[in-house]
N, CA, C and O atoms as a Maestro MAE file, in Angstrom:
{
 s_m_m2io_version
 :::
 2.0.0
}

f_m_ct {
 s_m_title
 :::
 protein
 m_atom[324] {
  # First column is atom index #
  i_m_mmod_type
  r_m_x_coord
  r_m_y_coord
  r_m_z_coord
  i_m_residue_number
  s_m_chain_name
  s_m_pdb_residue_name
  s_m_pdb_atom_name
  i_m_atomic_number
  :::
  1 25 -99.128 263.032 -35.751 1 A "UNK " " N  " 7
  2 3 -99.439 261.787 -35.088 1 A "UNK " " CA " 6
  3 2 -98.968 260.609 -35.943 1 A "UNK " " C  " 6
  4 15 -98.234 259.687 -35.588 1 A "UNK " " O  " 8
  5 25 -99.594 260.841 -37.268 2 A "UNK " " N  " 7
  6 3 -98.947 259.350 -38.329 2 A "UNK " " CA " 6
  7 2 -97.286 259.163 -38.264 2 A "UNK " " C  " 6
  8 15 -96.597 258.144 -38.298 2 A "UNK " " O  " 8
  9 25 -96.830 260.992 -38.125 3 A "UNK " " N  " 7
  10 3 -95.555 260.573 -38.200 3 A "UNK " " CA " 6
  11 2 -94.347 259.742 -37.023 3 A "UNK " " C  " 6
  12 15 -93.275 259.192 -37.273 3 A "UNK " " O  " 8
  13 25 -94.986 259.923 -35.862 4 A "UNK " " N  " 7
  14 3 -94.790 259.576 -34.750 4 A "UNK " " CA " 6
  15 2 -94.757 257.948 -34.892 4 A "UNK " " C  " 6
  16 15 -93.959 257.182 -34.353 4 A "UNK " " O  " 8
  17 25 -95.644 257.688 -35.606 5 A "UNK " " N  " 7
  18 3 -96.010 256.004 -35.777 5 A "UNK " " CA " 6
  19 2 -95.103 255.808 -36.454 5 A "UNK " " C  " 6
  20 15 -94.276 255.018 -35.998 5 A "UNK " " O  " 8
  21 25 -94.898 256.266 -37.491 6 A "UNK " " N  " 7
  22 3 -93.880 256.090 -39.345 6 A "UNK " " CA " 6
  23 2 -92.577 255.979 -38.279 6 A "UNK " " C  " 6
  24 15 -91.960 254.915 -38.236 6 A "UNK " " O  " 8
  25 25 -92.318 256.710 -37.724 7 A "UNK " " N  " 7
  26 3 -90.881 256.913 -37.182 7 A "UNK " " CA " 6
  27 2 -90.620 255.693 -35.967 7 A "UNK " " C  " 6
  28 15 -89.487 255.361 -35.618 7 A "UNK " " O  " 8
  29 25 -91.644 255.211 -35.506 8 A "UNK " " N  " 7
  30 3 -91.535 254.038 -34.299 8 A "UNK " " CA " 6
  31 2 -91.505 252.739 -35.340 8 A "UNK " " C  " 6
  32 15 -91.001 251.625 -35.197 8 A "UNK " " O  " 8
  33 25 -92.060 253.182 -36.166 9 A "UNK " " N  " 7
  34 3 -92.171 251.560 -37.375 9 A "UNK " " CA " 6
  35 2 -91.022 250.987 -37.479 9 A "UNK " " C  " 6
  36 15 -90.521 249.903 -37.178 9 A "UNK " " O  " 8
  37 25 -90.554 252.458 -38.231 10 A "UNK " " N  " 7
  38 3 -89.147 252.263 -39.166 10 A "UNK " " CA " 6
  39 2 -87.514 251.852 -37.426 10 A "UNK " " C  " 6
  40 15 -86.431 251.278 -37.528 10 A "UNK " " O  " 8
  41 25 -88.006 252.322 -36.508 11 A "UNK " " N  " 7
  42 3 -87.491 252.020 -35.464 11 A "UNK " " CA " 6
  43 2 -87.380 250.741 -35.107 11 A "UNK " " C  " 6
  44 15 -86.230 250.313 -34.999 11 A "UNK " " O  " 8
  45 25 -88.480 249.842 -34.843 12 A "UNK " " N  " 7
  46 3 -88.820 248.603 -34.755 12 A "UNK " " CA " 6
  47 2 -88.012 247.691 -35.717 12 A "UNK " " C  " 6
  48 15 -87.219 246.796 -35.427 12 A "UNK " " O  " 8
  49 25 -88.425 248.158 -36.985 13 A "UNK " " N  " 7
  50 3 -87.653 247.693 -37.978 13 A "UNK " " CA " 6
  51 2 -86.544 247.407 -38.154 13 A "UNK " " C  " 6
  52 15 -86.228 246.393 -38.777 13 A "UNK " " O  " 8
  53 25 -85.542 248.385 -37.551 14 A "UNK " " N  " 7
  54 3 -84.068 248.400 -37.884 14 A "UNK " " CA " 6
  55 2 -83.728 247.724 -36.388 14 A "UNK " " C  " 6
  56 15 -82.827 246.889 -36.462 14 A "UNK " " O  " 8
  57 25 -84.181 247.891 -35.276 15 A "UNK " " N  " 7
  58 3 -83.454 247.020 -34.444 15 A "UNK " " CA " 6
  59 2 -84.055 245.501 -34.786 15 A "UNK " " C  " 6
  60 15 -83.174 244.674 -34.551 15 A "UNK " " O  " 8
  61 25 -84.758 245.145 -35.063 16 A "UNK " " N  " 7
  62 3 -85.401 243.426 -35.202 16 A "UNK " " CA " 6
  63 2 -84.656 243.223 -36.262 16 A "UNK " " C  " 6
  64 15 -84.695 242.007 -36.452 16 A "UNK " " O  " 8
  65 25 -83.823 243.852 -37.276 17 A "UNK " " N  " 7
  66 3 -83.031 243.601 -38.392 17 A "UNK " " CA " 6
  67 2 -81.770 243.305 -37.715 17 A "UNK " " C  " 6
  68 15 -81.135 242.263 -37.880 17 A "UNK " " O  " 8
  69 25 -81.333 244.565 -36.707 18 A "UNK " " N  " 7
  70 3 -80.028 244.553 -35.893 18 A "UNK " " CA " 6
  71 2 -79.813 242.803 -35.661 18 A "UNK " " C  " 6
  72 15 -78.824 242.247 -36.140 18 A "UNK " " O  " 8
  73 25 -80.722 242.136 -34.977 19 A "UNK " " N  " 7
  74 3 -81.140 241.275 -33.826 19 A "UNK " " CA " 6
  75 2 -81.242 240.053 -34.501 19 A "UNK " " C  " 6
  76 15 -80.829 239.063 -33.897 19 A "UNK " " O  " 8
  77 25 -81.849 239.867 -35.971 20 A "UNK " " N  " 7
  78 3 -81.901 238.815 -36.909 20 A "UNK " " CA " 6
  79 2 -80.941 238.884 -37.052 20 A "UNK " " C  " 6
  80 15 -80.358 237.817 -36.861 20 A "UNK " " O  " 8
  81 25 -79.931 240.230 -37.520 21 A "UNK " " N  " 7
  82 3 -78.312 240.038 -38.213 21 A "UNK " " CA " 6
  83 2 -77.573 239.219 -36.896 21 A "UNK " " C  " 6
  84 15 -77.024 238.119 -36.970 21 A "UNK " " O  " 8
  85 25 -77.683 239.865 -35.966 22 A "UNK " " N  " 7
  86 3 -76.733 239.032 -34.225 22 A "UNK " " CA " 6
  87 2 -76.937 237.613 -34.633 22 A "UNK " " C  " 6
  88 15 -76.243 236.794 -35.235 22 A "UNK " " O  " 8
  89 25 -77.869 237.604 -34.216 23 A "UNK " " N  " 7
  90 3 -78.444 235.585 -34.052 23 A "UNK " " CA " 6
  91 2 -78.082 235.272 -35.319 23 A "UNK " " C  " 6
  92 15 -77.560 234.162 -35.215 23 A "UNK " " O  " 8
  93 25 -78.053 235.618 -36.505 24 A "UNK " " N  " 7
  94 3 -77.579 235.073 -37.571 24 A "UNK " " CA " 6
  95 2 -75.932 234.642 -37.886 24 A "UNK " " C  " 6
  96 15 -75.436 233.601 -38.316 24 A "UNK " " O  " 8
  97 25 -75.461 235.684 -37.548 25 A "UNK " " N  " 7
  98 3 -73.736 235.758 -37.024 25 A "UNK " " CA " 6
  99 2 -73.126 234.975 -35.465 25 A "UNK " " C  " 6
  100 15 -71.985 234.514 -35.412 25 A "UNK " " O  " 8
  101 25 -73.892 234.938 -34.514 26 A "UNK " " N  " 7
  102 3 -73.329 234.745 -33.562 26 A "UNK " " CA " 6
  103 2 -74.025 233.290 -33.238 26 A "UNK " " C  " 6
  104 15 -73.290 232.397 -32.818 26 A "UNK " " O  " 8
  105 25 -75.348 233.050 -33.414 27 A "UNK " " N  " 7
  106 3 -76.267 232.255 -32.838 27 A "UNK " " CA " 6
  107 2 -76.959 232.731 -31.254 27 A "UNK " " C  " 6
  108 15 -76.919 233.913 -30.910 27 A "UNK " " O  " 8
  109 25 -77.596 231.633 -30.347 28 A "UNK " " N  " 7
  110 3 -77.765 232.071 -28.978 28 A "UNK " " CA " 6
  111 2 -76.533 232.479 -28.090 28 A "UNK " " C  " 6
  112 15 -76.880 233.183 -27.141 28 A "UNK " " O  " 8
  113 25 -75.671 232.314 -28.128 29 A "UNK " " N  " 7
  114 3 -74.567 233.024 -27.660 29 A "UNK " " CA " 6
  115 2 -74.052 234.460 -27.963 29 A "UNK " " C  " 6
  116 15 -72.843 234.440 -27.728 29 A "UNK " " O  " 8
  117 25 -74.191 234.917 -28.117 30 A "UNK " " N  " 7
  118 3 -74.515 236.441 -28.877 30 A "UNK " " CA " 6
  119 2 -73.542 237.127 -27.511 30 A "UNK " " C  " 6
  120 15 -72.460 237.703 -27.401 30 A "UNK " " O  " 8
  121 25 -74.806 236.612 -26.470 31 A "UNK " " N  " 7
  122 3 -73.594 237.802 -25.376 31 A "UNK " " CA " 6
  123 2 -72.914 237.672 -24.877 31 A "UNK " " C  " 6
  124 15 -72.534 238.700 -24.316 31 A "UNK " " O  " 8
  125 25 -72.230 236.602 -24.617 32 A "UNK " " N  " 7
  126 3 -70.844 235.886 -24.393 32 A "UNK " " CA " 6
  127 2 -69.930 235.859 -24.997 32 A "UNK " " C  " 6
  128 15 -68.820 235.885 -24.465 32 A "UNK " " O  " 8
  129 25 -70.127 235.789 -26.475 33 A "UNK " " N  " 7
  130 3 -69.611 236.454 -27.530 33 A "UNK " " CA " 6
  131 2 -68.745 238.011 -27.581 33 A "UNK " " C  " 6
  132 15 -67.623 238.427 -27.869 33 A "UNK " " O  " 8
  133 25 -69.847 238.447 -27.181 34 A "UNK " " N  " 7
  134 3 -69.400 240.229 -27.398 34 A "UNK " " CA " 6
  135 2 -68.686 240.824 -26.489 34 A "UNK " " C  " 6
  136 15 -68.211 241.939 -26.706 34 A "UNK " " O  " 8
  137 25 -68.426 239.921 -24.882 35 A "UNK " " N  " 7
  138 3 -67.532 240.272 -23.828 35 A "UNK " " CA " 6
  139 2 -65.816 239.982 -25.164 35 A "UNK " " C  " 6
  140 15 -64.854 240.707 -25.419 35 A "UNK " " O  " 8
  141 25 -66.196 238.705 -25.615 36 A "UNK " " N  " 7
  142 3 -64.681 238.416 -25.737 36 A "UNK " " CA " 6
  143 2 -64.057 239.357 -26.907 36 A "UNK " " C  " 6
  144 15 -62.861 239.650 -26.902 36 A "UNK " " O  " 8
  145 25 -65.082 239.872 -28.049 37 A "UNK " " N  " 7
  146 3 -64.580 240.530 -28.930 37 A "UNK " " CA " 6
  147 2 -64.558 242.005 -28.340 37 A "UNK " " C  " 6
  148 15 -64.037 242.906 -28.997 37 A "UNK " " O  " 8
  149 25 -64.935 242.163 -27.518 38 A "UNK " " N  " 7
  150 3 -64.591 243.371 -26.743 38 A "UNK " " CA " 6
  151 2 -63.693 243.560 -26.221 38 A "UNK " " C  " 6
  152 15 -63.337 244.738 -26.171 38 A "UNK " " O  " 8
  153 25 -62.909 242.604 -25.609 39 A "UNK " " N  " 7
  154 3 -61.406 242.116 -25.323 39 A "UNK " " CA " 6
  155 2 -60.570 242.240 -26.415 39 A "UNK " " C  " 6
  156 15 -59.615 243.017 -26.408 39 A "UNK " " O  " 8
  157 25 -60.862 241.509 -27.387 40 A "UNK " " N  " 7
  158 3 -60.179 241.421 -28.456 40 A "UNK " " CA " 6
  159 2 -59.996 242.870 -29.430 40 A "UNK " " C  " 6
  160 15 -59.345 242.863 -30.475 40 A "UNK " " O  " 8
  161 25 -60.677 244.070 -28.896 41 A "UNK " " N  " 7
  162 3 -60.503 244.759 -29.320 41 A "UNK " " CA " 6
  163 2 -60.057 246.053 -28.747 41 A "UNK " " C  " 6
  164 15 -59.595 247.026 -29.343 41 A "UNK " " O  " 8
  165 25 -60.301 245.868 -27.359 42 A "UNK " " N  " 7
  166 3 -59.450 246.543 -26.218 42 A "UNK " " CA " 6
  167 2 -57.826 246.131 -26.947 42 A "UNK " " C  " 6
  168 15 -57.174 247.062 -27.420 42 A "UNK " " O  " 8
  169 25 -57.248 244.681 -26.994 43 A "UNK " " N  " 7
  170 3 -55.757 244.196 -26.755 43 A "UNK " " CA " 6
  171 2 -55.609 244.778 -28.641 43 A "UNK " " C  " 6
  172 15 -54.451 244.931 -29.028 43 A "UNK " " O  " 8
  173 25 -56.460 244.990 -29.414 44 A "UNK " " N  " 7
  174 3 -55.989 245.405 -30.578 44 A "UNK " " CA " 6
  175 2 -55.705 247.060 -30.441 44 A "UNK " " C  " 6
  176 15 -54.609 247.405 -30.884 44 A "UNK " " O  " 8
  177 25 -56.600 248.184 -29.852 45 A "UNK " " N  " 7
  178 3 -56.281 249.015 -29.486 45 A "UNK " " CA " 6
  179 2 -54.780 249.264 -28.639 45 A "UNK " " C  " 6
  180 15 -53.967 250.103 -29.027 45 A "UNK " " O  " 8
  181 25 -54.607 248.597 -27.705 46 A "UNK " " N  " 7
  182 3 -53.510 249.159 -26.708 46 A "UNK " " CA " 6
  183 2 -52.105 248.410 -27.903 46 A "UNK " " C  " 6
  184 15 -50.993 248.938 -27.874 46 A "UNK " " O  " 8
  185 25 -52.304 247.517 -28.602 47 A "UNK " " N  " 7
  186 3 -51.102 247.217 -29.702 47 A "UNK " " CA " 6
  187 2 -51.217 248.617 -30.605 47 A "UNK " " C  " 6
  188 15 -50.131 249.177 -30.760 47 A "UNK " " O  " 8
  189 25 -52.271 249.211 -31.174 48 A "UNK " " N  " 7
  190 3 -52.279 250.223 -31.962 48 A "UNK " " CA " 6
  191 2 -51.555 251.381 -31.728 48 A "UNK " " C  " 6
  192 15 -50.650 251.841 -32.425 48 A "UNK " " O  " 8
  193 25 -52.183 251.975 -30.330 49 A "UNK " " N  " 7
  194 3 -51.448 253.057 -29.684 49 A "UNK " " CA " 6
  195 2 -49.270 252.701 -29.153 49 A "UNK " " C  " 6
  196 15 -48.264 253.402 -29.041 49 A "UNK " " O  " 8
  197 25 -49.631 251.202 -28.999 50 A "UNK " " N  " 7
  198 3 -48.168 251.245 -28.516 50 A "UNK " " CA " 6
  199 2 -47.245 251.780 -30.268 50 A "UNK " " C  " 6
  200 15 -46.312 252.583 -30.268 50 A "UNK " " O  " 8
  201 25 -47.570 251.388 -31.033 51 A "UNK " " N  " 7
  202 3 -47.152 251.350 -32.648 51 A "UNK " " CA " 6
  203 2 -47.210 253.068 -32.567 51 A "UNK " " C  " 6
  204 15 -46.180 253.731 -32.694 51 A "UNK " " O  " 8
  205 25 -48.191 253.526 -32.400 52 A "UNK " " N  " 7
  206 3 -48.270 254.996 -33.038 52 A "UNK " " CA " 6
  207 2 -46.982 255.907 -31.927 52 A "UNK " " C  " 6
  208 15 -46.220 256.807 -32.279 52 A "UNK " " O  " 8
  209 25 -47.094 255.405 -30.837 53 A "UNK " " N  " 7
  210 3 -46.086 256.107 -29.681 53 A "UNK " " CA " 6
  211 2 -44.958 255.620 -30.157 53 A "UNK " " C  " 6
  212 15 -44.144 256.509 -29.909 53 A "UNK " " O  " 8
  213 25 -44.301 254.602 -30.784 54 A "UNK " " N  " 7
  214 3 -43.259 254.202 -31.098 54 A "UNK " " CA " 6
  215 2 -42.636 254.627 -32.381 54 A "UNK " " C  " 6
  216 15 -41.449 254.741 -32.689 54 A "UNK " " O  " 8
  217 25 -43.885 254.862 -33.147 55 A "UNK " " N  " 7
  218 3 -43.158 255.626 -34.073 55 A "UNK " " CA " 6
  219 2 -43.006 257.520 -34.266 55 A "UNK " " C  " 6
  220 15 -42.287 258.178 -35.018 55 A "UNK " " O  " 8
  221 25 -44.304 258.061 -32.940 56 A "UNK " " N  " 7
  222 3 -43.888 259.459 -32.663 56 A "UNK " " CA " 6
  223 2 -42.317 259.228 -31.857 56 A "UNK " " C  " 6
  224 15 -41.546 260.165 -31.653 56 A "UNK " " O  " 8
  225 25 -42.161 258.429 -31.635 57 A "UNK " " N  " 7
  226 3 -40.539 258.560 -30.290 57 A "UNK " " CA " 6
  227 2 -39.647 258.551 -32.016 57 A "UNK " " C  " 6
  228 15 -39.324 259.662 -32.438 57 A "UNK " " O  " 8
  229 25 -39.385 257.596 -32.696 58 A "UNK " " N  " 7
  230 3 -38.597 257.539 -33.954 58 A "UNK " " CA " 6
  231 2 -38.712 258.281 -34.508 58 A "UNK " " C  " 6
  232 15 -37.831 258.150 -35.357 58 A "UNK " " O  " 8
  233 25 -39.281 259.200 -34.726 59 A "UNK " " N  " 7
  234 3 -39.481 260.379 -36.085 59 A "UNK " " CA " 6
  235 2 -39.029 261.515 -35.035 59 A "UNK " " C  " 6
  236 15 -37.950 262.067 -35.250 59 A "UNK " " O  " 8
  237 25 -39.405 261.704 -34.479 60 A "UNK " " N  " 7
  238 3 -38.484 262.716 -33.119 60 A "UNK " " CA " 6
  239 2 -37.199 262.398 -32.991 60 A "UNK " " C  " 6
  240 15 -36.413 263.338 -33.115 60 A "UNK " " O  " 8
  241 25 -36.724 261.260 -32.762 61 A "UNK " " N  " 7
  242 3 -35.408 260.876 -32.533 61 A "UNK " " CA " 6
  243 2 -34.734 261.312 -34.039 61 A "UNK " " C  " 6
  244 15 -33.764 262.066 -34.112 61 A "UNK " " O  " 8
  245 25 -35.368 260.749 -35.161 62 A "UNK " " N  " 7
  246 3 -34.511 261.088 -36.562 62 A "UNK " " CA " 6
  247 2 -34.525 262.642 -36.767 62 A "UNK " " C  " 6
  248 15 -33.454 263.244 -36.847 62 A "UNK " " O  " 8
  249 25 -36.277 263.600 -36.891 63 A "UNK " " N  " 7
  250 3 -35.865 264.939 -36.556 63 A "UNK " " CA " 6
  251 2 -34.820 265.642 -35.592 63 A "UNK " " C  " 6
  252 15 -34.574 266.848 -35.558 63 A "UNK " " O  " 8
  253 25 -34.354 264.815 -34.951 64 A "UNK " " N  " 7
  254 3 -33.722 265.719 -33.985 64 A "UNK " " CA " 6
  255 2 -32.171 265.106 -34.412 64 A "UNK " " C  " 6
  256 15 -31.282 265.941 -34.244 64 A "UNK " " O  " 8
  257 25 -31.880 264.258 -34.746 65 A "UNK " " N  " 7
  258 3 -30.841 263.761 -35.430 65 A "UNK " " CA " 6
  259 2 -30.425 264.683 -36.934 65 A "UNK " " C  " 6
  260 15 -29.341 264.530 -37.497 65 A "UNK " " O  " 8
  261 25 -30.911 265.113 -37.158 66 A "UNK " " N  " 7
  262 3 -31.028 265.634 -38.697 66 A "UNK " " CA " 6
  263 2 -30.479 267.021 -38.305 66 A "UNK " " C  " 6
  264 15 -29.550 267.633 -38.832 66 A "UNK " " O  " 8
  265 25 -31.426 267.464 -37.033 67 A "UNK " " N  " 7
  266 3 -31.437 269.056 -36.813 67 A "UNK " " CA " 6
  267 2 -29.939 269.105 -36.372 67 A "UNK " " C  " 6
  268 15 -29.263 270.051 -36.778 67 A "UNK " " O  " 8
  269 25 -29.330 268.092 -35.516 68 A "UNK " " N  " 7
  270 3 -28.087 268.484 -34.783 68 A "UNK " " CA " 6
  271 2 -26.835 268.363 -36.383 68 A "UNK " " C  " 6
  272 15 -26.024 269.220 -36.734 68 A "UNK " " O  " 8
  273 25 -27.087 267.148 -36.970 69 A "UNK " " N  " 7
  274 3 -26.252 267.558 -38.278 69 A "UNK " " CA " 6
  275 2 -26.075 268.528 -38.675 69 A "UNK " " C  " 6
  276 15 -25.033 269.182 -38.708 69 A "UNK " " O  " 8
  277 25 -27.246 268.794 -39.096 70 A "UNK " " N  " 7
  278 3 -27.066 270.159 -39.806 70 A "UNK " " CA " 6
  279 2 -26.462 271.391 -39.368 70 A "UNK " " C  " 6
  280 15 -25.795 272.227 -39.976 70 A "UNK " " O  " 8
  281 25 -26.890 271.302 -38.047 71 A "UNK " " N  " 7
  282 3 -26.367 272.613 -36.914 71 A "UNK " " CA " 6
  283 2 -24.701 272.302 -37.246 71 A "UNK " " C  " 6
  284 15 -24.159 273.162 -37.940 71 A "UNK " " O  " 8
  285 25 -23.919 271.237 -36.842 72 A "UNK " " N  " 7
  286 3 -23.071 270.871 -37.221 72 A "UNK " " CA " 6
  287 2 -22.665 271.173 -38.680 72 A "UNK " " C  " 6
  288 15 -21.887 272.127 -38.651 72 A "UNK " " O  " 8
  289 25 -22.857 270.789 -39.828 73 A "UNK " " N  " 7
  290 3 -22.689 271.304 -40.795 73 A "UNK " " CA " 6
  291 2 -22.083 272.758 -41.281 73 A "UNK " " C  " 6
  292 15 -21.010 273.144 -41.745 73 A "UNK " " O  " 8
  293 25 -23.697 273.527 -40.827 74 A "UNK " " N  " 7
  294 3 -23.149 274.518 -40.222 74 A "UNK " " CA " 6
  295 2 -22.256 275.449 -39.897 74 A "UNK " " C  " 6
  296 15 -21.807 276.343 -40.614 74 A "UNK " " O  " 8
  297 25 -21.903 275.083 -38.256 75 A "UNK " " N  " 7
  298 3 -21.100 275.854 -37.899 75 A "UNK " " CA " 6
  299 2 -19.810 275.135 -37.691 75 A "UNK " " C  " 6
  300 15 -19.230 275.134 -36.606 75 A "UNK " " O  " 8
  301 25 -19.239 274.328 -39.093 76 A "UNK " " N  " 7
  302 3 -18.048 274.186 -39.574 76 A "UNK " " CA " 6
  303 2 -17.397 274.832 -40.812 76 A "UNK " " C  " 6
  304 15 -16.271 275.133 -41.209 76 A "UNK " " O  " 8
  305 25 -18.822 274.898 -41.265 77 A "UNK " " N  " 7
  306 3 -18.401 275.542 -42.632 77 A "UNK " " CA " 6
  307 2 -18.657 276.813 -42.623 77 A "UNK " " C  " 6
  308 15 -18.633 277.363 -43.724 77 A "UNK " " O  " 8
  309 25 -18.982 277.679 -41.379 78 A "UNK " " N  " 7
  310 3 -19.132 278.999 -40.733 78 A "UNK " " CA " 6
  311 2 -17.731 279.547 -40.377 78 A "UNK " " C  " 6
  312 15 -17.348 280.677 -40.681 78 A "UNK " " O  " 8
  313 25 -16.981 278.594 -39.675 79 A "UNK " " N  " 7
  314 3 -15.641 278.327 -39.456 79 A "UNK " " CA " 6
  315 2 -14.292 278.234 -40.480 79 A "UNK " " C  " 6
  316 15 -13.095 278.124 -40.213 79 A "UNK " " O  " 8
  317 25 -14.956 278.319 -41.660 80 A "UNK " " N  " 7
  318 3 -13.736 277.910 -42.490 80 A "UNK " " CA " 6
  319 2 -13.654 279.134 -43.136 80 A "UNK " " C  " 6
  320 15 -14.706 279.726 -43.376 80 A "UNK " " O  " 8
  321 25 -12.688 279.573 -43.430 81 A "UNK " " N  " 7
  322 3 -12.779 281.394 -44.350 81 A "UNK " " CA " 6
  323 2 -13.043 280.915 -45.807 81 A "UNK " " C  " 6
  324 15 -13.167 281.738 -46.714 81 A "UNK " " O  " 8
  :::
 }
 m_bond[323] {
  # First column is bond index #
  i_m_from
  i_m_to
  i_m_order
  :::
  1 1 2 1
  2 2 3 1
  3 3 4 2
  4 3 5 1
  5 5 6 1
  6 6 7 1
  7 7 8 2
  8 7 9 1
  9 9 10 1
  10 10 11 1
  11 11 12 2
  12 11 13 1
  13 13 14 1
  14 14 15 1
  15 15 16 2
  16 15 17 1
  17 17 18 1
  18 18 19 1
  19 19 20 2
  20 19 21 1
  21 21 22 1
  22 22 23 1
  23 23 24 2
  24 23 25 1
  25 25 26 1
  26 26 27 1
  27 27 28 2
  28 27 29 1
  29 29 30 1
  30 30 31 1
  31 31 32 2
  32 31 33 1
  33 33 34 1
  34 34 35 1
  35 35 36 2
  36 35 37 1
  37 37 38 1
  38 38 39 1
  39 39 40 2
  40 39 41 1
  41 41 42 1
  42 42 43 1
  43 43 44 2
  44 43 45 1
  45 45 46 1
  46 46 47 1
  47 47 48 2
  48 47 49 1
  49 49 50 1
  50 50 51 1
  51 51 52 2
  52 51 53 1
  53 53 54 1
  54 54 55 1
  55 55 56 2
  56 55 57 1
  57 57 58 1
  58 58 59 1
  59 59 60 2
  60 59 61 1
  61 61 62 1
  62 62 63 1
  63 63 64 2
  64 63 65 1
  65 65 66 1
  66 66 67 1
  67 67 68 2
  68 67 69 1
  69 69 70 1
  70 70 71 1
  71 71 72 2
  72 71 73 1
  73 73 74 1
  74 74 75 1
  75 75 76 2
  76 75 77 1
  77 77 78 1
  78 78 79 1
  79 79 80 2
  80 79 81 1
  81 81 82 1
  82 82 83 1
  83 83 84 2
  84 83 85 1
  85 85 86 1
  86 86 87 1
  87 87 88 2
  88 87 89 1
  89 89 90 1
  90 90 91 1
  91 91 92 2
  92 91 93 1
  93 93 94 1
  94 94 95 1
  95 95 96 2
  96 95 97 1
  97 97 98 1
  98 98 99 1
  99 99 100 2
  100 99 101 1
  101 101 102 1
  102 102 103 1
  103 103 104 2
  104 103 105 1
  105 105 106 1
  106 106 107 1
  107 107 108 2
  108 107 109 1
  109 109 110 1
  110 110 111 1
  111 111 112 2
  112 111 113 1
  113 113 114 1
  114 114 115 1
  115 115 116 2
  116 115 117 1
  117 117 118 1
  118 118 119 1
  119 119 120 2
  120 119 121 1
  121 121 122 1
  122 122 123 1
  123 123 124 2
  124 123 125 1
  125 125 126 1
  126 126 127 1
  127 127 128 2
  128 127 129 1
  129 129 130 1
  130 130 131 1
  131 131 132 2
  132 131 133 1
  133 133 134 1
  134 134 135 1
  135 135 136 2
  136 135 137 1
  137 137 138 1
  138 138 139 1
  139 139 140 2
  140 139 141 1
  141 141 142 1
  142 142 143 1
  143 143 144 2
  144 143 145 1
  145 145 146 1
  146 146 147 1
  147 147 148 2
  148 147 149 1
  149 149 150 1
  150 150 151 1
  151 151 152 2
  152 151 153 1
  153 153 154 1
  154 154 155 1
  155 155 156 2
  156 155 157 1
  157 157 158 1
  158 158 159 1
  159 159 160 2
  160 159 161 1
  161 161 162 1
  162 162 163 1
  163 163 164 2
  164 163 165 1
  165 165 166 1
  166 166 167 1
  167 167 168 2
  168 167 169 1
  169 169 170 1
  170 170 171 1
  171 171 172 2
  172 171 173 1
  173 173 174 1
  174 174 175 1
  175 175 176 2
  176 175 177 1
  177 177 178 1
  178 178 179 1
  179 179 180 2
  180 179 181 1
  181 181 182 1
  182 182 183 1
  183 183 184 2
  184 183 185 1
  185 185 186 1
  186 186 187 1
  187 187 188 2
  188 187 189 1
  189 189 190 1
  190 190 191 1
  191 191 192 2
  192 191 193 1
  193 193 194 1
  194 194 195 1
  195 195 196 2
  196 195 197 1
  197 197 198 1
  198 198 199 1
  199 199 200 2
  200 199 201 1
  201 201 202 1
  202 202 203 1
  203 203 204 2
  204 203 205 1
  205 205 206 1
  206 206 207 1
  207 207 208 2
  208 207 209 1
  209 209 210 1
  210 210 211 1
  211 211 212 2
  212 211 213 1
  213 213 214 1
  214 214 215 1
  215 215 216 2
  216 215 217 1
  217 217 218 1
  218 218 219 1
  219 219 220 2
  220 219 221 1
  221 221 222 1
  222 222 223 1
  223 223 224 2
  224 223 225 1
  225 225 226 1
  226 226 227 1
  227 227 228 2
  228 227 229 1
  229 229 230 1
  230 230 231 1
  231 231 232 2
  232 231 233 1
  233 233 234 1
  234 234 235 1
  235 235 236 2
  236 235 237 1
  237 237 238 1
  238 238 239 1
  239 239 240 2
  240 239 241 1
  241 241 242 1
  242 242 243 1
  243 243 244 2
  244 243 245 1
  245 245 246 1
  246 246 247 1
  247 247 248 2
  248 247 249 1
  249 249 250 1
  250 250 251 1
  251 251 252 2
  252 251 253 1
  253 253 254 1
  254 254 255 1
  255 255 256 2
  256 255 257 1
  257 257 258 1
  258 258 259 1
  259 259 260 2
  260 259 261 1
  261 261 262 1
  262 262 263 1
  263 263 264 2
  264 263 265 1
  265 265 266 1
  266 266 267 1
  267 267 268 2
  268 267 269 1
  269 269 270 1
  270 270 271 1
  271 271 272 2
  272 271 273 1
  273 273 274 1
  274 274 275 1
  275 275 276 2
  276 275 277 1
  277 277 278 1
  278 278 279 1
  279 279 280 2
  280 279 281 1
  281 281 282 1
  282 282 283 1
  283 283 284 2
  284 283 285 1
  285 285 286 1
  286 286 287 1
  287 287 288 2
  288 287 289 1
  289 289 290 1
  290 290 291 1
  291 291 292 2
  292 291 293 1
  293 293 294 1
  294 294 295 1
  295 295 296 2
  296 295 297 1
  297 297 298 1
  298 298 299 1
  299 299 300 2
  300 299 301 1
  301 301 302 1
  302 302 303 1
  303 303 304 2
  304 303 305 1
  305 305 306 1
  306 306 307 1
  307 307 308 2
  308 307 309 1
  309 309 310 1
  310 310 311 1
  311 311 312 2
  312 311 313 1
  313 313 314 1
  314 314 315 1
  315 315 316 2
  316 315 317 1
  317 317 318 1
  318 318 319 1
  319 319 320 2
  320 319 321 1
  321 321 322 1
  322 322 323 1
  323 323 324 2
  :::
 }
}
């Protein structure tokens, strides 16, 4: 039973801390606030992923550049007695 309490305390606690930290950082605007950095972090995500796809397409393009050299390489000097 005490622990039930101990554990709702320490509960209470950390969100009214959460809630002092908000209003301390944001002021009364808090949730008007958090639409836009939510935006702002949607448009930082979809820049992230475009970067990571752009550089899986380049490292594919150079692996596969490398592989055909070499194949080349290869079967010239396979060719020569």
């Amino acid at each position: 039973m005490s622990r039930e309490f101990d554990a709702q305390l320490l509960e209470s606690v950390a969100v009214r801390r959460k809630r002092m930290r908000e209003s301390l950082l944001w002021g009364r605007r808090r949730r008007a606030r958090a639409t836009g950095d939510n935006l702002k972090r949607l448009a930082v995500s979809f820049v992230l992923a475009a970067v990571a796809c752009a550089g899986c397409v380049g490292a594919s393009y150079l692996f596969n550049a490398v592989a055909k050299q070499q194949t080349a390489s290869v079967s010239t000097s396979v060719g020569k007695p």
